[in-house]
C-alpha positions in Angstrom: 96.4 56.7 100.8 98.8 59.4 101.2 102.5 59.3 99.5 103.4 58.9 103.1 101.8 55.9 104.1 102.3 54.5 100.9 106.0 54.3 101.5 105.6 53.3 104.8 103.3 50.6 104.0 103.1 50.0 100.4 106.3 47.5 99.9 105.1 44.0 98.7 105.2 40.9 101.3 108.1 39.9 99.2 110.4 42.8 99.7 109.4 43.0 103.3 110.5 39.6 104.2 113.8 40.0 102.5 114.4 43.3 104.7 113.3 41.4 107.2 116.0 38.6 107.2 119.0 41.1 106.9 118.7 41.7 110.6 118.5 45.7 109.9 119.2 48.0 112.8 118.8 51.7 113.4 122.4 52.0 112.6 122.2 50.4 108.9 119.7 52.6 108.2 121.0 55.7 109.2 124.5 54.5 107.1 122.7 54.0 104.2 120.8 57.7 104.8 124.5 59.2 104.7 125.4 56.9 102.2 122.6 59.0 100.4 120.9 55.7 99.5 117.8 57.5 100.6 115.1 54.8 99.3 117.4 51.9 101.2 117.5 53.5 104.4 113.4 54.2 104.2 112.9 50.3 103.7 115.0 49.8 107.0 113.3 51.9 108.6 110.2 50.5 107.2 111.4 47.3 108.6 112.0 48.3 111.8 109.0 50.3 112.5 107.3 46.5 111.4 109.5 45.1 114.4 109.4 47.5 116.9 106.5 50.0 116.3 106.8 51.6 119.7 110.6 52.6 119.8 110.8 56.7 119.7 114.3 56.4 118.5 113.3 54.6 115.1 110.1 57.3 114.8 112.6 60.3 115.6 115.2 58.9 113.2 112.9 58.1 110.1 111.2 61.4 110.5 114.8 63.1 110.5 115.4 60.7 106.8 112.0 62.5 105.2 113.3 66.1 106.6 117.0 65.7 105.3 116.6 64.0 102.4 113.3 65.3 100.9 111.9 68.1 103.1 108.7 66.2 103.2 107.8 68.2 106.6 104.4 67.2 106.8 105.7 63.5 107.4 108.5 64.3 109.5 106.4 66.7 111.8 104.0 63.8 112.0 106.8 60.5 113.0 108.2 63.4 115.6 105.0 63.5 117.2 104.5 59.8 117.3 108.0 59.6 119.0 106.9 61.8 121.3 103.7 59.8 122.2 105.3 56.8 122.7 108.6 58.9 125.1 107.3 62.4 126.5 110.4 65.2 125.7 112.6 62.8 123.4 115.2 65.1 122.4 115.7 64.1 118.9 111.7 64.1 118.1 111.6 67.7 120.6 114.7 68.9 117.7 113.2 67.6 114.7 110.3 69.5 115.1 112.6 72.3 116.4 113.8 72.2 113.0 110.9 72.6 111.3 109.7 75.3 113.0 112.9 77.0 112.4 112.9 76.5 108.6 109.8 78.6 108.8 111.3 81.4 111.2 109.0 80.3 114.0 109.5 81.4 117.5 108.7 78.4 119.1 111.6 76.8 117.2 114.0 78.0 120.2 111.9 77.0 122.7 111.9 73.2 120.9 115.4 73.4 121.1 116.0 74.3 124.7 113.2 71.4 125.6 115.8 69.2 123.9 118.7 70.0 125.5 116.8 70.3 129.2 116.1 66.2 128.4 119.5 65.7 127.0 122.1 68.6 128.0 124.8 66.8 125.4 122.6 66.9 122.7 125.0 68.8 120.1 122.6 69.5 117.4 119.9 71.3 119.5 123.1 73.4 121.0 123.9 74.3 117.1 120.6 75.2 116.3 120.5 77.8 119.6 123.7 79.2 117.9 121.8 79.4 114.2 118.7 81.6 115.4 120.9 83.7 117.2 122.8 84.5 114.6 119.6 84.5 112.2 118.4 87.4 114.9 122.1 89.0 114.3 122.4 88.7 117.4 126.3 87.7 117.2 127.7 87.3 120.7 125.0 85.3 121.5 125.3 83.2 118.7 129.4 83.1 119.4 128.3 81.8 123.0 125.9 79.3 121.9 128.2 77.9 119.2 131.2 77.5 121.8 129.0 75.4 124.2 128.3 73.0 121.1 132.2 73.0 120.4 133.0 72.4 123.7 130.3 69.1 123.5 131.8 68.1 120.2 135.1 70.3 119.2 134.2 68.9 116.0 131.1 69.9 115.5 130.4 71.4 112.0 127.5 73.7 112.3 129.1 75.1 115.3 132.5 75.7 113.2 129.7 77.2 110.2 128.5 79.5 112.6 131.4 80.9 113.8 133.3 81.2 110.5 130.0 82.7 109.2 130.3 85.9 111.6 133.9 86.2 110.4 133.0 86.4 106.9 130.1 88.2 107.0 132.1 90.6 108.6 134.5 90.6 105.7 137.8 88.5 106.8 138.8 86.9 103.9 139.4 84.0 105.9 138.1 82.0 109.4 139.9 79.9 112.0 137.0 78.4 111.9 135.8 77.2 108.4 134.4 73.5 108.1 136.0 72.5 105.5 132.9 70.5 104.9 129.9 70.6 102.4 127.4 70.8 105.1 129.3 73.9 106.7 129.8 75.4 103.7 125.6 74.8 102.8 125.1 76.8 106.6 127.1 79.3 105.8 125.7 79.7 102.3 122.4 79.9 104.3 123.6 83.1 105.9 125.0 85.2 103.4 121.4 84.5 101.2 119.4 85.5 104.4 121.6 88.4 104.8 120.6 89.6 101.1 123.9 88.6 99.9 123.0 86.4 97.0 126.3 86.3 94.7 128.2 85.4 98.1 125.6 82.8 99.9 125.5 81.0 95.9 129.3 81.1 95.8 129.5 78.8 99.0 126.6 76.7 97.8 128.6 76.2 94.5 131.7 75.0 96.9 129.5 72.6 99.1 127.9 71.1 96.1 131.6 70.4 94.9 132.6 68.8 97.8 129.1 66.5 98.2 127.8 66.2 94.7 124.6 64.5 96.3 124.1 67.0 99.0 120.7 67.9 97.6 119.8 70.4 99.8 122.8 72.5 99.4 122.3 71.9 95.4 117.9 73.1 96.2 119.3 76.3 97.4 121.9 77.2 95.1 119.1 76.0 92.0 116.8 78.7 94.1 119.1 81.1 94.5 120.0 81.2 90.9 116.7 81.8 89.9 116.0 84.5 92.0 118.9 86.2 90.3 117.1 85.3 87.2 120.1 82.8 86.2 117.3 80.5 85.1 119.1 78.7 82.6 121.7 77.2 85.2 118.9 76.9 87.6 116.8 75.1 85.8 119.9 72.8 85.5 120.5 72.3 89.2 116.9 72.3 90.2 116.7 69.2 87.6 119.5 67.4 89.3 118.3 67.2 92.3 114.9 65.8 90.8 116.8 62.9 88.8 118.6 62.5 92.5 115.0 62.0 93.5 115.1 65.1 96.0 111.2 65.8 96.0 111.0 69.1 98.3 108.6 71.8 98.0 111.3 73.9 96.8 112.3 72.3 93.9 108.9 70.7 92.0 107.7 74.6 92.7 110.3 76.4 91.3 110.4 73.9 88.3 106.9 74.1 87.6 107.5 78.0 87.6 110.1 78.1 85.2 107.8 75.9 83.4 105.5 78.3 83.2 108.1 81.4 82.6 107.2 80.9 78.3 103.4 82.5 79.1 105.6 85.2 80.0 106.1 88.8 77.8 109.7 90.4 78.4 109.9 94.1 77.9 113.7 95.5 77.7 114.6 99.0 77.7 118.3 100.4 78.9 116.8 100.5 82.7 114.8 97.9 83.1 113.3 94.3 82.2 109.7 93.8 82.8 108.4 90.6 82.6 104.1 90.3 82.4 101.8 86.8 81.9 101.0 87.7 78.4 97.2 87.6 79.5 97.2 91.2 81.2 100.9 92.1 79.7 99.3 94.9 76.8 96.9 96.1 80.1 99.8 96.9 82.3 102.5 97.6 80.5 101.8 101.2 80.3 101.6 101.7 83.6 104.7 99.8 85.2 106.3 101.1 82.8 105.8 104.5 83.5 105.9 104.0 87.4 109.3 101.9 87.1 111.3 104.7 85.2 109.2 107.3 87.1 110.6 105.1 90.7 114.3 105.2 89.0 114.9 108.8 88.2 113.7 110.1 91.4 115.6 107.4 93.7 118.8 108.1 91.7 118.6 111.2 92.6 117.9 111.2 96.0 120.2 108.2 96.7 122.9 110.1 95.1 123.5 106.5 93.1 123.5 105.6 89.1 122.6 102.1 88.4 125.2 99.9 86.7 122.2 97.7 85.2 118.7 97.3 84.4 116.1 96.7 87.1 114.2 93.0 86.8 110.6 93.6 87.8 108.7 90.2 87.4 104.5 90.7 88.2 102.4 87.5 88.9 99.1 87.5 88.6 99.1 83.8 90.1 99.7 84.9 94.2 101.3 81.0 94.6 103.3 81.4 91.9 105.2 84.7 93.5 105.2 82.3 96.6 107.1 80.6 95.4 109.6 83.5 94.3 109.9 83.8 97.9 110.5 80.5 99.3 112.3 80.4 102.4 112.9 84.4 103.0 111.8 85.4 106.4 109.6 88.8 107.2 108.1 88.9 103.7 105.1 91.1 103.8 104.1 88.5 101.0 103.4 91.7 98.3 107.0 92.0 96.9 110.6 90.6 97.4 113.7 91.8 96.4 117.0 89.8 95.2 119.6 92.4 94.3 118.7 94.0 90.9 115.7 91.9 90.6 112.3 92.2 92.3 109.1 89.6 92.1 105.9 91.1 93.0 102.1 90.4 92.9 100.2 91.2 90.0 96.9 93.5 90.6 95.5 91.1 89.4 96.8 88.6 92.3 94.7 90.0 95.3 91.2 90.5 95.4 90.5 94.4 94.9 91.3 96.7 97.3 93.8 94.6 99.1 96.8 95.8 97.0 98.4 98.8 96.1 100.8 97.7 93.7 102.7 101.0 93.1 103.2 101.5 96.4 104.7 97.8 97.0 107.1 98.4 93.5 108.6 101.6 95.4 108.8 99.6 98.4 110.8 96.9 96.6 112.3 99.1 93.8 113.8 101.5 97.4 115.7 98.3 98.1 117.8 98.0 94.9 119.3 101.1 95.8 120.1 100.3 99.9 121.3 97.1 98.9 123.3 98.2 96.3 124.6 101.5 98.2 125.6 98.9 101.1 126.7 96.0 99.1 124.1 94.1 100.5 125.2 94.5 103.8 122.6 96.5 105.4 120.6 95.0 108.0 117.0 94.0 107.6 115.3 96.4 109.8 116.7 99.7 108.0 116.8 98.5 104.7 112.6 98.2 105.6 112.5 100.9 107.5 113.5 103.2 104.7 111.5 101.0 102.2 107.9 101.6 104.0 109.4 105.6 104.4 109.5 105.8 101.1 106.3 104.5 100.2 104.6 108.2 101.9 106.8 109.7 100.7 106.3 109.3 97.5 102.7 110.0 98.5 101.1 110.1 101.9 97.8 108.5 100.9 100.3 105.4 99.8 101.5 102.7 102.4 100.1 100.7 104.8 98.4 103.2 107.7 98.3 103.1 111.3 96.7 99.6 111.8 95.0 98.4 114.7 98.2 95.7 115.3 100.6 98.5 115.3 97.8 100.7 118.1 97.9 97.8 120.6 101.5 97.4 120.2 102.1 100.6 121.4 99.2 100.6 123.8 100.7 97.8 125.2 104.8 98.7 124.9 105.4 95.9 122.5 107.8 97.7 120.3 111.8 96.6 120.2 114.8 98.6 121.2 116.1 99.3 117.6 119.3 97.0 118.3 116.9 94.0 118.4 114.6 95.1 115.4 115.5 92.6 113.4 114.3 89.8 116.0 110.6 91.0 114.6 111.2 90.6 111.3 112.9 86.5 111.6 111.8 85.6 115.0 108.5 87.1 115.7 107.0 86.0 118.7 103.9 86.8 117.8 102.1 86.3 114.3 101.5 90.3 114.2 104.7 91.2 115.1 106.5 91.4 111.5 103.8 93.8 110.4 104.7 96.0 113.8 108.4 95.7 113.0 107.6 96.9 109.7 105.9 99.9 110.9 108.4 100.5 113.6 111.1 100.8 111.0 109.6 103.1 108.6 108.5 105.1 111.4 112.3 105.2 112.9 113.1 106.7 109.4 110.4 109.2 109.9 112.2 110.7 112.6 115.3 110.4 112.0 115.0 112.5 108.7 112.8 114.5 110.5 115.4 115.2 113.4 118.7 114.8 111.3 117.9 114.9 107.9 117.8 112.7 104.5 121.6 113.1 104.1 121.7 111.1 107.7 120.0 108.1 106.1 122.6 108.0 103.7 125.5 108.6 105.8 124.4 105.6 107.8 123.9 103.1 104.3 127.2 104.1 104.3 128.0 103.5 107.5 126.3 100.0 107.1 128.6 99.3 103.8 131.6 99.5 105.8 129.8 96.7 107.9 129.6 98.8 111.4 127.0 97.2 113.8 123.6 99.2 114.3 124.9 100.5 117.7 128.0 101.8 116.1 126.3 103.2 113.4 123.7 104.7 115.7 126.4 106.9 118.6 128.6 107.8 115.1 125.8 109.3 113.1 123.0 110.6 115.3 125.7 111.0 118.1 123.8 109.1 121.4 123.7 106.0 122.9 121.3 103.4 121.2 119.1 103.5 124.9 118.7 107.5 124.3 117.6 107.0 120.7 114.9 104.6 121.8 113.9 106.9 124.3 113.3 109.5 122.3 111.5 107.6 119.5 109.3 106.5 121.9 108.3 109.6 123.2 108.1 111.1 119.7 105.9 108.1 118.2 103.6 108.7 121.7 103.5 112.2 121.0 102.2 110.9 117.3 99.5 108.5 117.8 98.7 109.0 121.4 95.2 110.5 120.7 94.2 107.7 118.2 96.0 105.4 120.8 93.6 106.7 123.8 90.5 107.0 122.2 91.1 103.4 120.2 89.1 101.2 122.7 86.0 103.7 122.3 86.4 103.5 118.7 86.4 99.5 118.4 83.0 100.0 120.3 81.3 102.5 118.8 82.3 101.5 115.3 80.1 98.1 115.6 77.4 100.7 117.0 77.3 102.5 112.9 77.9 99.2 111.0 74.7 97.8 113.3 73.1 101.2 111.9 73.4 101.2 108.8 72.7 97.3 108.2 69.0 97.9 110.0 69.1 101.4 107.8 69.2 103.8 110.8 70.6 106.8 109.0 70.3 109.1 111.7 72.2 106.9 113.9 74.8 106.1 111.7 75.3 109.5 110.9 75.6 110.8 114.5 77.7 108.1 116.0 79.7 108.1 113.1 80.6 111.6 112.3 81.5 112.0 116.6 83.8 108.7 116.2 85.3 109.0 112.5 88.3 111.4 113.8 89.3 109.4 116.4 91.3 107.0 114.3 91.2 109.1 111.0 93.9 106.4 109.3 91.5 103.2 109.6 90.3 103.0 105.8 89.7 99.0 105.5 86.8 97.1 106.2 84.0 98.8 107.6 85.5 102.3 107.2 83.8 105.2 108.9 84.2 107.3 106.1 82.7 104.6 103.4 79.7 104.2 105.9 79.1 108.1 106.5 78.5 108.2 102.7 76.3 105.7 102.7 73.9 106.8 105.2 74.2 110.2 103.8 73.3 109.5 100.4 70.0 107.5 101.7 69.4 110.3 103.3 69.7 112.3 100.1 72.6 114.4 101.0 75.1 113.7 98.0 77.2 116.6 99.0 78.3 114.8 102.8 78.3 111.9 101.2 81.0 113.1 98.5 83.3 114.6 101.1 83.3 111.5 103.2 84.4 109.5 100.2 86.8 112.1 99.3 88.2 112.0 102.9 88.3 108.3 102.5 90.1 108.8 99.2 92.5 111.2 100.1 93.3 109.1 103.3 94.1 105.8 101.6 91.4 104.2 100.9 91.7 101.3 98.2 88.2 99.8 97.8 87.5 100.3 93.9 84.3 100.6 94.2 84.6 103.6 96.6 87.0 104.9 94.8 84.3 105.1 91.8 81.5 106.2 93.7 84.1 109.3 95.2 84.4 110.1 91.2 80.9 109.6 90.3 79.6 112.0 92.8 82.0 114.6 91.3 81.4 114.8 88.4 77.8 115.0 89.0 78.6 118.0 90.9 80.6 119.6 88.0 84.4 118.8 89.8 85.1 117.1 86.8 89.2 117.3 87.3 88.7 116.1 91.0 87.1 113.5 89.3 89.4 112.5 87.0 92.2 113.2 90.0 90.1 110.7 92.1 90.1 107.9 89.3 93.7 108.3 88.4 94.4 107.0 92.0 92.6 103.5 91.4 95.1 103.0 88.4 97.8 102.5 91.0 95.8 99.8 92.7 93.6 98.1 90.8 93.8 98.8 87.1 91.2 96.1 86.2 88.1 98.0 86.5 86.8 98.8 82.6 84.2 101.5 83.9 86.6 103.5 86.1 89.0 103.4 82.6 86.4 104.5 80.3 85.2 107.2 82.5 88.4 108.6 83.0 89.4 108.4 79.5 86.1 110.5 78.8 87.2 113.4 81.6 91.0 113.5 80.1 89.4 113.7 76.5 86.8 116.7 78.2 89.7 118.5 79.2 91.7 117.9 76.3 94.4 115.7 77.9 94.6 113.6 74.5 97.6 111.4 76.3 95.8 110.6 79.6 93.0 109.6 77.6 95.4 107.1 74.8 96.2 105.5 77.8 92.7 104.9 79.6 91.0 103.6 76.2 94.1 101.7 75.5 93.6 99.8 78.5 89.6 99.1 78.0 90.6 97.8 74.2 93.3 96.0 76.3 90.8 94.2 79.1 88.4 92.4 77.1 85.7 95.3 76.7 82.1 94.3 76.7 81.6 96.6 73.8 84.5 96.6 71.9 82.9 98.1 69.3 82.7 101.6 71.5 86.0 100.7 73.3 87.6 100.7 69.4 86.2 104.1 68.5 86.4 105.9 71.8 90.8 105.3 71.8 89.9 106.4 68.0 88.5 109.8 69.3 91.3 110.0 71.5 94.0 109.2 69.1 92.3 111.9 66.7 92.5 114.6 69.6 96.4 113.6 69.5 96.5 114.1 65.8 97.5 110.5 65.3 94.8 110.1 62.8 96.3 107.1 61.0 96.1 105.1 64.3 92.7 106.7 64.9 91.5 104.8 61.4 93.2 102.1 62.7 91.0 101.8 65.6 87.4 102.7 63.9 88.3 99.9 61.5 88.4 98.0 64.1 85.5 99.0 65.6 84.1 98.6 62.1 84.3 94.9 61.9 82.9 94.2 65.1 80.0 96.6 64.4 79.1 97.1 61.1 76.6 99.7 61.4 78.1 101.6 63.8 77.5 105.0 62.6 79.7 107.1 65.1 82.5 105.0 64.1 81.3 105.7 59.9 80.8 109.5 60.4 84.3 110.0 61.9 86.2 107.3 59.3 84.6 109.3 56.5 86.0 112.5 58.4 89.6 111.5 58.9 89.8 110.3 55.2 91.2 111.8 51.9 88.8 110.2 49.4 85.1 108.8 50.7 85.0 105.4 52.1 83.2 102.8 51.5 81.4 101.7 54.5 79.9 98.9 55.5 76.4 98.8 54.6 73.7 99.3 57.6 71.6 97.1 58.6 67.6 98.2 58.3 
């Protein structure tokens, strides 16, 4: 039996005759429910369902006690739908699922509410929640509009009032005609400021509602949230608690508690820039490497965004994907790979995704890009350039990094599904589709394309600036790039077409004939794969996932004994994108068979900034650095096989030995062939190169005959 039914059925026959005989009503319960005696008002309602189990209002009502008072949407979405079986289009079921779907930045979630008000046109709260999504899209005179027809239903409606005071204070008045004056207003209006990336502000209104409603759990969830996000865990931890012991049960809070739970199998590594915290299970692995690509991220984007840091960077890595979920609760348009709360950013560990999937330097200069916009702007850039200039950045810090030209983003333009860039950030809260946040992802960085193609970097920053101020995106758009926002689409459009119109037109051929070369190759039809595939493979030269063109070119050509096609297929692949490890490897293996040993070594040094969980690929790298005499590069590889639980940790020891020695760091080099020493005893590479590096003859360990 579910928690669910067991509150609704599992009272004793004692209590449920003493509800009974209180003559309960719909209207007890709900005073009770605002009253915040949560557990009181279920019973009634328990009570009542007893009485009258086909009344919608008592469904809709009890459903709207488990969404207010504990989130529990599972039960709420399921009472709404049983209101709405017993009474087609009941507004307060049609809202309370509108509600839902809103808390998770679904389309539909207008449509609910418009159902609602079409069977009741008076209903206030479905009016409100038209005025929230507008202004969630930023769409402010829409949301002004929709907000007046609530006040002019109820001029004292309070989300309305929120709503409205929210546009003036996000726009910077110090103070609104319209404030609430009320704990819930101020908990909506704390709602926008945190969705608009302004984190100190949104917790400084949460702090007020929670003073004015010390059992207003909700607003005290978010601010606990929020708090932790800004890696305030302390007082977090303290509000999160509260509304526990208040017996507010949501998602929200028994995640983030159990995360901070878990926060002591956590190593914290603090340097004047930056605060890295790694699970201490993979923390000596990829230390060197975030390091290195965290301070390498900061020099280069102070420079080019003109900006010095006033504090270290936060970069938190999970290699538990749920528990970075939960990092994000609540944020809308997450690409799920990285989020970013001011001067702290929670990310996926490598180790998080399955291999191939992730590119996690890539998605720390995505994130790491959004320090600086947010900071430049003071948090008040809008979503859709803040991402747009984050997914620029992660080509150009190296065209074969970010996402490529995906088959979503090919039929979107096929099909003219891309926004006018005043309504950009509709994709990213509202999509109407499930694909659409990834296509308004791409739109964006590729608006940054052109513009710094057409107008230049220092344009980009003109307009952060521009956004700082708090102009609109249409503003911003005649003032900087000196047309109308209409014209700029227009010629985005035609410049994007002019891009991708030859993959675009020769896509639907591709789809076909790319099942024609995986049918090949799995019946082992080289000669087939080979031709269909090498007259298809540059028709969409930017697909490198599953079932790449590229990956299955090499492998026909190496059955048919051609290593050297093969190779420059996989280096194609490579140099293209291309994140399967085991690709990756093979691309290296091939060249260094062939005597391009420093290709080779090139090749493997890209899978460190995907996946840097493959011993082999480390070992054979370190090997090529220590060929060519890179003593550093090949520390670091050997490091990170002693570092990963080496099968032979005996060779692992005395190979970072060799490389420590090449270094001159020939105390550390003994360091590490003892080492190897007491996990193999009669390792005699390890005993011929002790008794080398030392003054006097050592005494090894005795071999074994």
């Amino acid at each position: 039996m579910t928690s669910f039914e067991t509150l609704r059925r599992g009272l004793s026959a004692a209590l449920l005759l003493s509800v009974a005989a209180g003559a309960q009503t719909i209207q007890q319960a709900e005073t009770l429910r605002r009253q915040h005696r949560f557990q009181d008002s279920n019973n009634v309602f328990q009570a009542l369902e007893k009485k009258s189990p086909n009344d919608p209002e008592v469904k809709a009502r009890w459903g709207m006690l488990f969404y207010d008072t504990h989130r529990q949407e599972d039960e709420a979405a399921k009472l709404f739908s049983e209101a709405l079986e017993l009474k087609e289009n009941y507004p307060l079921a049609l809202y309370g699922l509108a509600l839902l779907a809103a808390d998770t930045y679904e389309h539909k979630a207008g449509d609910l509410a418009k159902k609602a008000l079409e069977a009741d046109p008076k209903f206030v709260p479905a009016q409100e929640l038209l005025a929230r999504l507008a202004l969630e899209d930023n769409n402010n005179s829409r949301a002004t509009e929709e907000a007046k027809k609530a006040l002019a239903l109820d001029p004292k409606a309070v989300e309305a009032r929120a709503i409205l005071a929210t546009i003036d204070l996000l726009a910077d008045k110090k103070e609104s005609e319209w404030d609430p004056k009320t704990a819930e207003g101020y908990e909506t209006i704390g709602h926008f400021f945190t969705l608009n990336r302004r984190y100190e502000e949104g917790i400084a209104y949460l702090r007020k509602a929670v003073e004015l409603d010390p059992l207003l759990s909700t607003a005290r969830a978010d601010l606990g949230v929020n708090l932790m996000r800004l890696g305030r865990e302390k007082e977090a931890y303290e509000q999160l608690k509260t509304c526990f012991d208040n017996g507010f049960l949501s998602h929200a809070v028994k995640n983030s508690l159990m995360l901070m739970d878990k926060y002591k199998d956590f190593e914290t590594i603090t340097t004047p820039s930056m605060v890295l915290k790694l699970d201490k299970k993979e923390a000596e692995l990829l230390k060197p490497y975030f390091e290195s690509e965290i301070q390498r991220a900061l020099t280069t984007y102070e420079k080019k965004y003109k900006v010095k840091l006033q504090q270290p960077v936060q970069v938190e890595v999970y290699p538990n994907h749920a528990d970075f979920e939960v990092r994000t609760l609540g944020m809308p348009g997450l690409g799920a790979l990285g989020v970013t709360f001011g001067y702290s950013i929670a990310m996926d560990s490598p180790s998080g995704r399955p291999p191939g999937q992730f590119h996690w330097a890539s998605t720390l200069w995505h994130e790491m890009s959004h320090v600086f916009t947010l900071t430049i702007t003071g948090h008040r850039v809008p979503r859709w350039f803040t991402e747009g200039i984050a997914v620029h950045e992660e080509t150009a810090v190296s065209p074969e990094w970010g996402d490529r030209l995906g088959p979503d983003e090919i039929t979107a333009i096929k099909e003219k599904q891309l926004l006018p860039i005043t309504e950009l950030d509709r994709g990213f809260i509202h999509p109407v589709r499930p694909q659409q946040v990834i296509v308004s992802y791409f739109q964006g960085g590729k608006i940054v394309d052109f513009i710094t193609e057409k107008w230049g970097w220092d344009t980009i920053l003109a307009m952060l600036k521009d956004f700082g101020a708090n102009e609109s995106t249409p503003a911003v758009i005649r003032k900087e790039l000196k047309i109308e926002p209409e014209e700029f689409d227009h010629q985005f459009f035609g410049w994007l077409d002019t891009q991708t119109k030859d993959v675009v037109s020769k896509f639907d051929d591709w789809k076909k004939s790319v099942k024609l070369v995986v049918d090949a190759v799995g019946k082992k039809d080289w000669d087939t794969a080979i031709k269909e595939g090498v007259r298809i493979r540059d028709y969409y030269p930017d697909y490198v996932e599953d079932h790449s063109v590229y990956e299955l070119l090499a492998k026909a050509y190496e059955e048919k004994g051609d290593k050297k096609a093969a190779t420059a297929d996989l280096v194609a692949y490579v140099k293209r994108g291309g994140r399967n490890p085991d690709s990756i490897q093979k691309a290296a293996k091939l060249l260094a068979e062939a005597g391009n040993k420093t290709e080779a070594a090139a090749v493997l040094e890209r899978l460190n900034v995907i996946y840097p969980l493959v011993n082999p690929a480390h070992r054979e790298l370190g090997s090529l650095l220590l060929d060519q005499g890179k003593a550093a590069g090949a520390i670091r590889e050997f490091h990170a096989v002693v570092a990963n639980k080496p099968l032979d940790p005996a060779q692992a020891h005395y190979d970072l030995a060799r490389a420590y020695h090449l270094n001159k760091e020939d105390e550390k080099a003994k360091d590490e062939l003892l080492a190897a020493l007491e996990t193999a005893p009669g390792f005699r590479q390890a005993q011929k190169l002790l008794l080398e590096l030392s003054d006097e003859p050592a005494n090894p360990a005795p071999v074994k005959k």
